[in-house]
N, C-alpha and C positions, 0 to 999 in steps of 0.2 A: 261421678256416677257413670261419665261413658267409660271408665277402666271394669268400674264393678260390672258393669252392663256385659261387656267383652268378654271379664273373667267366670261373668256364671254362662255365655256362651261357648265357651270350650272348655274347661276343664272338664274331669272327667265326673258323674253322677257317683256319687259315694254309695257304698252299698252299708254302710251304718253310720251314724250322727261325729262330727270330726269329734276330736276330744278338745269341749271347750267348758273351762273349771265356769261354775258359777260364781263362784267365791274369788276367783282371778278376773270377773267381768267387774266387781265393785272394784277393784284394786286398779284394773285400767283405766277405766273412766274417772279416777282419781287421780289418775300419773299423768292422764289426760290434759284434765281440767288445771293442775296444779302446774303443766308445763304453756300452756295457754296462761294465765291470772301471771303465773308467777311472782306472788304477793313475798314470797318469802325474800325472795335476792331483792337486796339495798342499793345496789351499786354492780355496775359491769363499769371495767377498766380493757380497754386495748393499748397494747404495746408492741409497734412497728419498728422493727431495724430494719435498715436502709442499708445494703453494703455493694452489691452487684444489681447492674440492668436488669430487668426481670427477675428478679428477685429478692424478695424478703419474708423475712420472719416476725410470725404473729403469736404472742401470747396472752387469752384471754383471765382475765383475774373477775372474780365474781365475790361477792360480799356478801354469805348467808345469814340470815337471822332467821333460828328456829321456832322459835315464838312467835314469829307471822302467819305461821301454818294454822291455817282453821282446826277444829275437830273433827270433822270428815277426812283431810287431808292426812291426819296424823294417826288417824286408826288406820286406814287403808296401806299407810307407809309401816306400819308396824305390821300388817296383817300380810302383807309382804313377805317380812321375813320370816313366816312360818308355812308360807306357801313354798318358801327356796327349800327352806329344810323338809318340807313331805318330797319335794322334787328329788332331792340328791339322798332321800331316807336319813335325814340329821335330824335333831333336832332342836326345834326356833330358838332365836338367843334372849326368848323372854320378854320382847320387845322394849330391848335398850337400842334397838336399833331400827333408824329410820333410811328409809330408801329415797331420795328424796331426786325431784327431776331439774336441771340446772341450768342446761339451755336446751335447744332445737337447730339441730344441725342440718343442713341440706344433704337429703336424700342420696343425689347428685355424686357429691363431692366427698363420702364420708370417709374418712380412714382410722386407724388407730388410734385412740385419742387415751391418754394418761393424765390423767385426775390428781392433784398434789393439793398436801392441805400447807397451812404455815408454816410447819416445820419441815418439810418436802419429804413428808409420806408419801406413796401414792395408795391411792383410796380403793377401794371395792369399788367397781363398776358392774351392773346391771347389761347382760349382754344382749342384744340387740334380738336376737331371736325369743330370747324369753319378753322382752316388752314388746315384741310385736303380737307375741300371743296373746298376753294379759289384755292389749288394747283391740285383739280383732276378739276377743270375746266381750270385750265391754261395748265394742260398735254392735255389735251383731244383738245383744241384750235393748243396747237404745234402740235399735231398730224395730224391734219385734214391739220394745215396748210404746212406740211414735203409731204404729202401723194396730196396735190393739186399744189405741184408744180411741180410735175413729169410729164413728156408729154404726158401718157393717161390718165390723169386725165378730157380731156374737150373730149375724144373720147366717143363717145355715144355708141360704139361696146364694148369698155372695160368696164371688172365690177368696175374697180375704178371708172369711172366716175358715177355708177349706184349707188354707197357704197356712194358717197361723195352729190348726188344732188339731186334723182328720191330715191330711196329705204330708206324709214326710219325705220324700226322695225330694221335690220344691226346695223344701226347706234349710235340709241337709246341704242342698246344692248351694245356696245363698254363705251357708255357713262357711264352706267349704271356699268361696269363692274370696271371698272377706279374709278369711286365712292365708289362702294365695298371695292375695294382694298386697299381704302384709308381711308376710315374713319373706319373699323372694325379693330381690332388691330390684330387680327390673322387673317393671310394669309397662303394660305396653304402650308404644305410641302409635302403631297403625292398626288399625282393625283389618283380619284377616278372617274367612267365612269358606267352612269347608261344604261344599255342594253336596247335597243327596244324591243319593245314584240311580239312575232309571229303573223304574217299573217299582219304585216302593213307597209306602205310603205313612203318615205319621204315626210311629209307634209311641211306646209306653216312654222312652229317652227324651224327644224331641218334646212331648206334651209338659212334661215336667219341667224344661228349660222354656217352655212357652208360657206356663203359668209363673213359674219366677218373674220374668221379665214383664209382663202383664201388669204382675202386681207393683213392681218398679216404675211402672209408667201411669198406670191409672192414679197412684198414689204421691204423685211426683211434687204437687203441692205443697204434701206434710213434711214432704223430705226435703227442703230448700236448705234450710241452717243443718239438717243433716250431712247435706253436700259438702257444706263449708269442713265441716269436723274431720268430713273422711279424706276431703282434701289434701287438709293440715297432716293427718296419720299418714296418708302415704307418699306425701312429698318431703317427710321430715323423717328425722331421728331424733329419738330421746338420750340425751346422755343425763343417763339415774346411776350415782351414789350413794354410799352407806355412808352414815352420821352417825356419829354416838349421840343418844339425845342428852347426854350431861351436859352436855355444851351446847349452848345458847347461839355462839356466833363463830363464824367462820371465814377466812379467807382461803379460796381455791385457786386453782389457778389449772391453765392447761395450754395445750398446742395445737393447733390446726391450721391445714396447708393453706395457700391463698393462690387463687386463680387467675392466672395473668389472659389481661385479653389476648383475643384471637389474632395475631400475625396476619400481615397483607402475604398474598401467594407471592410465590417466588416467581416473579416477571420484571419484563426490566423497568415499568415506569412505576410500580410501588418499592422494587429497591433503590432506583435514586428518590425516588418521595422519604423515603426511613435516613438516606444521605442530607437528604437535607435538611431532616429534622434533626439529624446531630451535628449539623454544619450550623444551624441556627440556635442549638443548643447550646453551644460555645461563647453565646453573646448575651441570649434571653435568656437560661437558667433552663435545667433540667425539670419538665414539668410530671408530675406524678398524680395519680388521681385514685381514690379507695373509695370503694363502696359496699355498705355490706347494709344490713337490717337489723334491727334490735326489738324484744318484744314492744308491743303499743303498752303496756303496762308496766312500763319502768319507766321511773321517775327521773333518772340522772344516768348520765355515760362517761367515761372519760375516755380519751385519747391521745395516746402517747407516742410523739415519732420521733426516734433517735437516728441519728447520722455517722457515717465515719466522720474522724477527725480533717479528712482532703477533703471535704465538702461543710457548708453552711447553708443552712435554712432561709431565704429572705422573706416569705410569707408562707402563711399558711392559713385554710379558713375551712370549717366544720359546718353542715347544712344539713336540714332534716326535712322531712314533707309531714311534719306530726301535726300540722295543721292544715292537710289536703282538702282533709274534706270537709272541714268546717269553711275553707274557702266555698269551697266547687257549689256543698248547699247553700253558701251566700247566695254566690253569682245566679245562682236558679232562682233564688226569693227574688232578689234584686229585679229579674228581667219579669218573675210572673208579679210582684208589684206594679210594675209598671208596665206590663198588659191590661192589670186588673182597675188599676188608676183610669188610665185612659177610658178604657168600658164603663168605669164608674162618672165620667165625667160626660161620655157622649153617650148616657142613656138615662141621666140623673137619676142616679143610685137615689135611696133615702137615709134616713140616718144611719139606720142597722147596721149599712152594708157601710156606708161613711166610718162607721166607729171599727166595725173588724178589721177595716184596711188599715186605720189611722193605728191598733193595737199591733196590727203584725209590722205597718211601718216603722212602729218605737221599737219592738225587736231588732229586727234583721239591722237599723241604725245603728242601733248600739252596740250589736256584733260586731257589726264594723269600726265604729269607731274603738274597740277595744280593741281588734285586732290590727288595727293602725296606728296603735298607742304602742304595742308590742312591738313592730318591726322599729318603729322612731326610737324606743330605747334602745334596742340591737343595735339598730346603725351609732346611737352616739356611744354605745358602749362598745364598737368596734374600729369607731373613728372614723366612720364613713359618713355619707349623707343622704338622706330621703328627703328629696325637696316638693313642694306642694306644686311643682312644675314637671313634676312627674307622673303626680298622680293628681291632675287636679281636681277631677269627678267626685274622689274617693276623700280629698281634703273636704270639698263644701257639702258635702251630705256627713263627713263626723263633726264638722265644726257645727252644722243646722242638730245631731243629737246631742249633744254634751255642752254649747256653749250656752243654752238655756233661752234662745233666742225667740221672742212671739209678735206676733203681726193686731194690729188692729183694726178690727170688724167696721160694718159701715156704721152700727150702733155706738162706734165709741168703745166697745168692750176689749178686753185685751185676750186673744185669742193665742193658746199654747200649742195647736194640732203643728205636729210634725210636719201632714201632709200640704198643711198649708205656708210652710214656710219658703221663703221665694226662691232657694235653693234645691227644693226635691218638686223635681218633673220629671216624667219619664223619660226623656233624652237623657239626663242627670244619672237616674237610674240605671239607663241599661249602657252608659259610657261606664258606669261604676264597676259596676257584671263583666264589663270587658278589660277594664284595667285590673281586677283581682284576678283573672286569666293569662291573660299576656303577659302581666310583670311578674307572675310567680310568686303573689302575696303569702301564697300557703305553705311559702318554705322559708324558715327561719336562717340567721347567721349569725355565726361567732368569727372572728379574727382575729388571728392573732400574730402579732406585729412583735412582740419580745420576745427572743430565744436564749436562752441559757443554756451551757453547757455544749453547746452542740444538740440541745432536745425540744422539742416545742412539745407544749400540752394545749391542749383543747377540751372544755368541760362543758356541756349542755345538761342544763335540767328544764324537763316541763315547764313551760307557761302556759298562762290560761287559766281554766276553772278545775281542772286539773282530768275532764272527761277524755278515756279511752278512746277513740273511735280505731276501726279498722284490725287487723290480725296484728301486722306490722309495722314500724316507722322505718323506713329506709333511710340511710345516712348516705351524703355524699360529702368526702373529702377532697381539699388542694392541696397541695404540693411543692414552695419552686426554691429549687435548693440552688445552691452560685458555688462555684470554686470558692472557696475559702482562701486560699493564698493567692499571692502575686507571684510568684516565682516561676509557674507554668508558661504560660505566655510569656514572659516577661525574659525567662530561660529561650526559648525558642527563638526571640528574637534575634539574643544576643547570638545564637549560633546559627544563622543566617545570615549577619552580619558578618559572622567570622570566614563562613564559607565563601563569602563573598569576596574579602580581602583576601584570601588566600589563593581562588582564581586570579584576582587581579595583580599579585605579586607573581605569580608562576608568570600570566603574560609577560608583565613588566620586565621578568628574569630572560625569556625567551625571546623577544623583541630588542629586551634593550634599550627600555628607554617606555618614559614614565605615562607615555599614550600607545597603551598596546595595539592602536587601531590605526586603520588608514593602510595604504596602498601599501606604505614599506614594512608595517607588519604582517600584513597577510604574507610576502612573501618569506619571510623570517619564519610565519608561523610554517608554511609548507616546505622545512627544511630542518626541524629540531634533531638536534644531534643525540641526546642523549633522552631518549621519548620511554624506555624503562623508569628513569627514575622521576620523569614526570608523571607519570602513571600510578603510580607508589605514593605518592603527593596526595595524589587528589583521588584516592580510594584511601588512604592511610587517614588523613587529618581527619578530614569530615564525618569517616566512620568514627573515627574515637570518641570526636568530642560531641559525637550524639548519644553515643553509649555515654557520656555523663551528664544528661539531659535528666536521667533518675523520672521516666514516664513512668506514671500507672499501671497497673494489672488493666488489660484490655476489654476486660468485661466489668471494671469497677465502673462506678458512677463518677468516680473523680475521671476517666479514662474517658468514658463518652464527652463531660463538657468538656475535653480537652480535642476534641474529635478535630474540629479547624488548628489549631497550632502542629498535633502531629501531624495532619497531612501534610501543610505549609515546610514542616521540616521534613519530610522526607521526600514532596519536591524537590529541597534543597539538595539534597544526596541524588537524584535524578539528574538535575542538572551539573553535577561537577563528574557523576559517570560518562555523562552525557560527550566531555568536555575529553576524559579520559581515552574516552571509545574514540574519539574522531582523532587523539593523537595516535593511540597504540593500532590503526589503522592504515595509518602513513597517508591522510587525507588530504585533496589542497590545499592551500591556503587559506581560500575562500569559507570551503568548510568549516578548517579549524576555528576561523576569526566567527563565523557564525554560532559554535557550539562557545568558544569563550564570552562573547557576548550574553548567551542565554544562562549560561554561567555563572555571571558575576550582576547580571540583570536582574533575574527573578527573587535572589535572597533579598536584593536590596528591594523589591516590588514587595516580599513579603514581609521583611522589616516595618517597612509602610503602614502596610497593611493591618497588623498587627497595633501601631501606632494609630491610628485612626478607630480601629473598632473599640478598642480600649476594654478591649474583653475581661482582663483580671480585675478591670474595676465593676463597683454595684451598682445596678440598674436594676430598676423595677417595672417590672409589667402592670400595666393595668387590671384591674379588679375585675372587669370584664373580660379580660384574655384567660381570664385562669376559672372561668367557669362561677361564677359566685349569682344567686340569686339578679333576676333582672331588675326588681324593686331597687337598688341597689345605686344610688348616682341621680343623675339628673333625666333620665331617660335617653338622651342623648348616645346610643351606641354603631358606629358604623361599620364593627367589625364583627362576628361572631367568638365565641369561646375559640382558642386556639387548641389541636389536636393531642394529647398527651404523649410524654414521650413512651411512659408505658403505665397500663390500666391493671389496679391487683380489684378482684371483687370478692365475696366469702361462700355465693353461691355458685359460681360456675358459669356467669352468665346467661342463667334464664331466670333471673329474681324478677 
């Protein structure tokens, strides 16, 4: 509402009514509604390749069934297509063809997107400027129509009724404004306010943008869920295709870019922090992290992430918040229970109020303990644990509703109240409220621990009672992919080792003798007779046989976990130049024997090195390093989620 607000503050007062089709206001608020419900789509699938660091490729597949579409939905999609045809002077194709809306794209981020059905037709798409019209005449219709069913809307005394029936320049302006908003891709983020000029006074322009706004504000109550709609309209895109309606069902499929997070500035302590995260990716596993949003009205997701063949998958785990806010309104009953308890007990309530507590406390239990029946199978269906040492709060308040448990009265009676079971007190209570908080009860997990092929899949479908809440479910994905082979590291070593022997023979050769060190080499060293063809040695070997070392493309992901072994090797190459330079110098002795020590030192240090970290072998990070729900384990965590090595999202980062 503050963009509308802005855009009926400056644009310009229209001097006759924009052209907004009536018969295109039913059809938007249909494209509307149907891309919101989205009842028709069975199934979204994502499919992620993995090939290069910042970088990869997303292609979304969508599962339509046209016979999901209500009857509103399906006249309006038909009526569609005879609106295109009066637009271009065609005409309609009789309505065998349905317009139909298939996702909601961010506003943001939108680019060219190509529509394919099963057989890799690409489909008619619906252009963005013509569904911006159809839907800012369908907002602009619900508005008029929210704002004329209020009781001074037929009062001649009020300005609504002057905004809505007598005064059109207001009106016009509104219209106009809505239009704006909607079909120009940038909307504003700051408000700017152009000043009056001295010595003039409110004209006929300023009064007109004064009653618009007026009426926007006094009326700002009726407009709440208005807000939300216009929201949704101008923070998104509709991507609407043509369907033949012969056919029942459909597989689409399409493309669209994926936004890598934001880079640390170019300084020097976030570039060695980016060094050491591929220095520690060498050993931990490349960690990747995906985020994106999926309508709340879809039942089931899939997700799909493939890999090159130089890289392997060791985990991977799927998270949603599609049960946020059935937590969050827990956590609030939870704690107003147990304000309301308390008051009920230190003012002695009478029954009445005894029996509404003891009804909302059998609720709000039972929520809980289904929603802690839900995470317990997650975790055993993902192989992990939710121990009652976790949550202990949140164990003895589901085991007090579901195990059926009752106290007995002073009478002998056997008493069943909830609230009287020795388990729900207010302490109990609001520790409960604070553990579905803290651990993150309200987001679900999948993990998955088998990979085939080089691909891991990940499937979430609804649990629950299967209730909507909210615009969107937000999905958070992990990632941690391991060298797949041994031969990286494992290569590097060997030719470390080799650079190593090959310093220590040229000493040996130079010296004379099988301890190239000590007083009588150094002075041997400060006298090589033939210091060309040592030199040629030791830039000759070392280069070769690291040219068949056969590293990565330096931007693959095989290429970054390999980040620690290629440095290590071409220290290697560092120290025998190193060794090269102090001969072809004609250096001391001392020198020389110094540069052949570093020489023949550091390969064998990296050898070592190499031998200890045991980088080509599998290791697995813990579940909490890689971001995964805090419910998740025994509560026990003394580290945080660890940093990703790079972040892809679907919105651009402001979802």
């Amino acid at each position: 509402m503050e963009s509308l607000r802005h855009a009926v503050a400056t644009v310009p007062i229209p001097g006759a009514p924009p052209r907004l089709s009536h018969n295109g206001a039913a059809v938007g608020l249909a494209l509307l509604d149907a891309s919101l419900r989205l009842n028709h789509v069975r199934r979204l699938t994502e499919r992620l390749t993995m090939a290069e660091h910042g970088a990869a490729r997303r292609t979304t597949e969508v599962d339509v069934s046209l016979r999901l579409l209500d009857e509103g939905q399906r006249e309006a999609t038909t009526d569609l297509q005879e609106l295109i045809g009066k637009e271009h002077g065609e005409r309609g194709a009789g309505g065998t063809t349905l317009w139909v809306p298939i996702a909601r794209l961010p506003r943001r981020g939108v680019s060219a997107v190509d529509v394919y059905d099963g057989t890799g037709q690409k489909l008619p798409r619906l252009t963005q400027h013509e569904t911006s019209r159809l839907i800012a005449s369908g907002l602009y219709r619900l508005l008029r129509g929210i704002l004329a069913s209020d009781e001074h809307a037929h009062s001649a005394r009020q300005d609504l009724s002057g905004f809505l029936f007598r005064l059109h320049e207001p009106r016009w302006l509104v219209q106009r404004a809505l239009l704006t908003l909607l079909t120009e891709r940038d909307h504003p983020a700051n408000e700017f306010s152009l000043p009056p000029a001295e010595g003039t006074v409110s004209g006929h322009g300023r009064q007109c943008r004064e009653i618009a706004l007026q009426v926007l504000d006094d009326y700002r109550h009726l407009l709440v869920d208005y807000a939300q709609l216009l929201d949704i309209a101008v923070r998104d895109y509709l991507l609407v295709v043509a369907l033949d309606d012969a056919v029942d069902e459909y597989r689409l499929s399409y493309e669209t870019p994926l936004h890598v997070g934001e880079g640390a500035p170019a300084t020097l302590l976030p570039r060695l922090a980016e060094e050491w995260r591929r220095v520690r990716a060498s050993h931990g596993g490349y960690f990747v992290r995906y985020e994106t949003t999926i309508p709340a009205t879809l039942k089931s997701y899939h997700l799909v992430v493939k890999a090159t063949p130089e890289t392997e998958m060791a985990r991977m785990y799927l998270s949603t918040d599609a049960d946020r806010h059935q937590a969050e309104n827990l956590a609030r009953d939870l704690r107003s229970l147990a304000q309301r308890q308390e008051a009920a007990e230190r003012d002695g309530a009478g029954p009445a109020v005894r029996k509404i507590l003891e009804l909302q406390a059998q609720t709000a239990l039972r929520t809980l303990a289904d929603l802690l029946r839900r995470r317990k199978w997650e975790a055993g269906r993902s192989g992990v644990e939710l121990t009652a040492h976790a949550l202990p709060a949140c164990h003895r308040l589901a085991a007090a509703a579901t195990i059926g448990d009752a106290v007995r009265t002073a009478t002998n009676e056997v008493d069943n109240a909830v609230l009287r079971h020795p388990n729900v007190d207010a302490a109990t209570l609001r520790a409960a409220a604070d553990e579905l908080t803290d651990r993150e009860l309200g987001r679900d997990l999948v993990l998955v621990d088998q990979v085939t092929d080089n691909q891991a899949q990940a499937y979430w479908r609804r649990s629950g009672d299967g209730i909507a809440c909210g615009d969107q479910v937000r999905i958070n994905a992990g990632l941690l992919l391991k060298d797949s082979t041994e031969s990286g590291p494992r290569n590097v070593m060997l030719y470390a080792l080799a650079v190593a022997a090959t310093c220590y023979l040229l000493g040996w050769l130079l010296v004379r003798s099988p301890w190239p060190f000590g007083r009588r080499a150094t002075e041997a060293l400060g006298h090589v007779e033939d210091g060309q063809s040592v030199i040629t040695m030791l830039l000759l070997v070392p280069g070769f046989l690291y040219t068949r070392l056969a590293l990565p493309p330096r931007r693959s992901v095989a290429a970054y976990l390999r980040t620690l072994p290629r440095v290590l090797g071409q220290l290697c190459i560092v120290s025998s130049a190193g060794f090269a330079a102090a001969i072809a110098a004609k250096s001391p002795g001392e020198v020389v024997q110094v540069f052949l020590i570093i020489a023949v030192v550091l390969p064998v240090l990296t050898a070592l090195l190499l031998i200890g970290l045991r980088s080509w072998r599998e290791s697995t990070s813990p579940l909490s390093r890689i971001g995964v729900p805090r419910w998740v384990g025994n509560g026990a965590r003394r580290r945080g989620p660890r940093a990703p090595n790079v972040r892809f999202d679907s919105f651009g980062g402001d979802g």
